[in-house]
N, C-alpha and C positions, 0 to 999 in steps of 0.2 A: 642748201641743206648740208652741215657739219656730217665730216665721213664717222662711217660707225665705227666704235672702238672695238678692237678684238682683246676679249678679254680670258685669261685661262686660268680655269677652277678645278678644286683639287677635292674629290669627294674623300674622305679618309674613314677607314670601317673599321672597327674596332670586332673585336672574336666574337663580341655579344650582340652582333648586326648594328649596334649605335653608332650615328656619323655626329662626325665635330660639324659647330654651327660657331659661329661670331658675331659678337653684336659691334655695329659701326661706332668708332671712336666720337663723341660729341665734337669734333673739329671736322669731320668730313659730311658729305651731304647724308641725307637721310641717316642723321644718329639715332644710336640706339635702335636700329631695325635688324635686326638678327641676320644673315646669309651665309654663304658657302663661303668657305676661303679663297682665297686666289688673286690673281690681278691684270693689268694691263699688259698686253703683251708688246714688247719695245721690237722697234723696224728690224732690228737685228738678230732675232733668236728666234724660235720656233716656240709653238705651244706648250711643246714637251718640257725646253727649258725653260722657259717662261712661270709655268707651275712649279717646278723644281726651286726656283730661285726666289719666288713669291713665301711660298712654305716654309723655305727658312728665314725669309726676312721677316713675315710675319710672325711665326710661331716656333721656329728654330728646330726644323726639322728635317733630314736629309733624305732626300729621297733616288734611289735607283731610276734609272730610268726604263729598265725591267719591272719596276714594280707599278709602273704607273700604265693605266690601260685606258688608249682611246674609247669615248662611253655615243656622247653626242652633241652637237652642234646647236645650241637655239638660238633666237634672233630675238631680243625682247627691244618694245620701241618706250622711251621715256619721253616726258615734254620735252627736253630737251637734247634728247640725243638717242640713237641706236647701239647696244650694245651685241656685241657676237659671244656667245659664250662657248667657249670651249671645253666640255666636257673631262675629265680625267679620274676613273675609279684607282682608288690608292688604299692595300691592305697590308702593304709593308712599308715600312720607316723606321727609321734608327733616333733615338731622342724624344722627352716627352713634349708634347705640346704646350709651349709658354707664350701667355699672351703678353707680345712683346710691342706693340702699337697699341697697348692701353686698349684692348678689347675687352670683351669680359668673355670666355670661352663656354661652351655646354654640348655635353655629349646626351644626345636621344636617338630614340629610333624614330625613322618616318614615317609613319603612323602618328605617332603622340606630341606634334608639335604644337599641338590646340592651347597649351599652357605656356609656354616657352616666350610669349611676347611677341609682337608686330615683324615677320617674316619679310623680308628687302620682293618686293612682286616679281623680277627675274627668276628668282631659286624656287618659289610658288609650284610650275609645273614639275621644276625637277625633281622637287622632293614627294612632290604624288608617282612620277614616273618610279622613284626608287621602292616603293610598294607592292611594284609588280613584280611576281614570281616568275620563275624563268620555264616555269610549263601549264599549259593553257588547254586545259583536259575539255574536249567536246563529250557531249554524252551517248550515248548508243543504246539506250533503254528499251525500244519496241519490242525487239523481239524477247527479252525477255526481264523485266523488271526487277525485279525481288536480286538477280542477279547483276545487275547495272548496281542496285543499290551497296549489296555488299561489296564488288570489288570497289566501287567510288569511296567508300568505307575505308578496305584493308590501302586505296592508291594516296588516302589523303592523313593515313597513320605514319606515312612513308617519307613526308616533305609538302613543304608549302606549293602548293600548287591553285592556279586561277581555275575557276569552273564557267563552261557555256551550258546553259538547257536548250538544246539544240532537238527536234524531232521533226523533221517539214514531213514525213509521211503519216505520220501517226497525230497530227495538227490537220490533214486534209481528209483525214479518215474523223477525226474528232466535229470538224463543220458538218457532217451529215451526219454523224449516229451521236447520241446524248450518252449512253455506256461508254461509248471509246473517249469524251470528251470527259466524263467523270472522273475514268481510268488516270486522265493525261494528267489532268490538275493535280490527283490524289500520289503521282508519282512523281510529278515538278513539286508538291509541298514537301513529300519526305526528301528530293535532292537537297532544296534547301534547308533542309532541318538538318541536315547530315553534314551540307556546307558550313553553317553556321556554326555548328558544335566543336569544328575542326578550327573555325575562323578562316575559310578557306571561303573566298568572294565567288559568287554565284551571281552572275548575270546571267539573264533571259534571253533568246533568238528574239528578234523582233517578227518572228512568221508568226508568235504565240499574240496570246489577245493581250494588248495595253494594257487590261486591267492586272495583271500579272507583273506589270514593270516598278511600280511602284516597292512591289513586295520583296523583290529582287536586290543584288547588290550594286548591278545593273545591265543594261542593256547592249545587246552587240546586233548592231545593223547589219541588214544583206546590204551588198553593194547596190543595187536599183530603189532601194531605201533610203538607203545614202544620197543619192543622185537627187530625189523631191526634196532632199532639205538644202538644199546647194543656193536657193534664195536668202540661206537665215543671216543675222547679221556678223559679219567675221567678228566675234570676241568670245572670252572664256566662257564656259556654260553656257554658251546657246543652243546647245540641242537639251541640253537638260530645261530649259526657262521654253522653249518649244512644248516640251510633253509633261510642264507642269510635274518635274522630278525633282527631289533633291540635290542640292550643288554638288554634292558630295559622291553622289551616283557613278558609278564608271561611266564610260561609252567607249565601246570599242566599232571597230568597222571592219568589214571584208573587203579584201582591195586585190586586183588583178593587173593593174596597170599605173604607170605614173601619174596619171589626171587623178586615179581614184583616192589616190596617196594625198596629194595635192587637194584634193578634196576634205581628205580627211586631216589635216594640217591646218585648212580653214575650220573648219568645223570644231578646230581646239578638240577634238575626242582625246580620249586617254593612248588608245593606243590602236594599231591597226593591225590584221593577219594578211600576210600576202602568199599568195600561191597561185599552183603548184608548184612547189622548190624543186622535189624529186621524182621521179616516174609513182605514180601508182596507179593498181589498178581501178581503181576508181572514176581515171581519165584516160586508158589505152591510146587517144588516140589524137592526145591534146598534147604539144610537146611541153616540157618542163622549163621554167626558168631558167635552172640551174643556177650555180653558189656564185656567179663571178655578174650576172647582170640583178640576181638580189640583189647583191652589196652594191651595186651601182644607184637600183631605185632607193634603199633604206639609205644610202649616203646625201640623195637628194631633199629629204625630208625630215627634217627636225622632230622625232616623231619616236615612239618605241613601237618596234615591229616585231611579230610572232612571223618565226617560217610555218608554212602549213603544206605537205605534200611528201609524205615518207620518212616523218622525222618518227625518231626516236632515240631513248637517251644515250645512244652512242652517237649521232647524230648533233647531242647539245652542243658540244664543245665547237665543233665547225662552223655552228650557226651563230655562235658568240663571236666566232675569229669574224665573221663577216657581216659582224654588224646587227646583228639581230637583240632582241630584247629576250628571245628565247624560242623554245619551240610548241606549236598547236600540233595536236591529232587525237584522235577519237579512239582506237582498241591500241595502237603501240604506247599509249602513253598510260593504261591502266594498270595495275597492278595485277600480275599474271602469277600462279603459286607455280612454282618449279616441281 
């Protein structure tokens, strides 16, 4: 077996959130297939240089090495060979972008690549991962609805943010009473009427009935949920081609430990929540991760990970230094009126 190639990729953002994409020269393999910029990294330099030197060869652009910020790591397998990619978010450069290997260059956002032409299957996950917002709002509605609804309202006037319909009390009160079960729907439909209007992606807890997942933007598994699909077959969308969902469906997962991680990596899901990061009262008596054995599990897994356990947005920035894709939580993350 031919060893994998390490290869390092240069995402570059533009102020109006759009990333540069490149179509392969008709001389090299798969022409004409749109990807990420970047390249092979030679025995003697590091990632970091690697991308630096790629970027200007390619498109003659200079990059800081300040300016470039480790993202993540995936392992994509070709017929022919395994490639390593190495991640790199980049929002400052000096120089405009010139296609200097006879590419043909286009700036979009990731979201709207539907039209852009046949995307290289490596960049495929990465540019669904770049979709995901960096807070990952749970909902808190039981006790009082109409008030869940507005501040989800005033928290998503505020910034992009991911939504979970999350209720397992007010779902085990809804299996026995038909009013409490009316109630639940009537207020998971206006969430996501409220998501939708904002364009803010609204996935369902998997505790709610199936028949609900469909309607959703999609679905975020309990870990022991998790754990019965762990027969499906390792490739992309098989928990979606599972529950007869659209490809396009998120799937996220709750993860507590490395296997679960590892789980959810096979499972190809979009992205995982891991906790508890930080003390809260919600676990008095369960110890916390903490910041330095996260960043060891999210480093083991190719994977975008929410912190969940005492974040909030003074909290974001730490969770980024250490790897995170951002942060989960339920009342710190709502929009509070001072």
């Amino acid at each position: 077996m031919s060893k994998a190639v390490r290869v390092a990729v240069g995402i570059l953002y533009r102020d109006d959130s759009k990333i540069l994409l490149a179509s392969r020269p008709a001389d090299k393999p798969w022409p004409h297939w749109w990807e990420l910029p970047g390249g092979k990294v030679e025995s003697t330099e590091t990632s970091l240089e690697a991308v630096a030197r790629e970027l200007h060869e390619e498109l003659g652009v200079h990059i800081e090495p300040q300016s470039a910020t480790r993202w993540h790591t995936l392992t994509h397998h070709y017929p022919r060979g395994t490639v390593i990619l190495e991640l790199f978010i980049i929002k400052r450069w000096s120089g405009t972008p010139q296609p200097l290997e006879d590419q043909t260059l286009a700036w979009a956002l990731p979201d709207q690549l539907g039209s852009i032409g046949p995307i290289l299957p490596a960049s495929l996950p990465i540019l669904r991962w770049l979709q995901l917002p960096q807070r990952y709002l749970i909902s808190s509605a039981q006790a009082n609805p109409q008030q869940w609804l507005l501040r989800l309202e005033q928290t998503l006037q505020t910034g992009s943010h991911l939504v979970q319909f999350r209720e397992p009390e007010w779902q085990m009160r809804a299996n026995q009473d038909n009013q409490a079960a009316q109630d639940l729907q009537l207020c998971f439909e206006k969430t996501l009427a409220i998501c939708t209007h904002y364009q803010a992606p609204c996935l369902v807890n998997s505790i709610h009935p199936q028949s609900w997942w469909p309607i959703a933007r999609g679905v975020h598994l309990r870990s022991n949920d998790a754990k019965q699909l762990s027969v499906l077959p390792d490739r992309f969308h098989t928990v979606q081609a599972h529950f007869d969902l659209p490809a396009n469906h998120l799937i996220g997962i709750s993860a507590h430990s490395l296997t679960e991680l590892q789980l959810a990596k096979r499972l190809h899901v979009d992205f995982a929540v891991l906790g508890h990061v930080l003390s809260t009262p919600s676990h008095p008596t369960q110890p916390p991760l903490g910041w330095d054995l996260f960043a060891q599990l999210v480093d083991a897994v190719a994977l975008p990970v929410y912190a969940l356990g005492g974040q909030n947005a003074s909290t974001l920035p730490t969770a980024l230094n250490h790897g995170a894709q951002g942060i989960a939580g339920i009342r710190q993350l709502l929009y509070s009126p001072t």
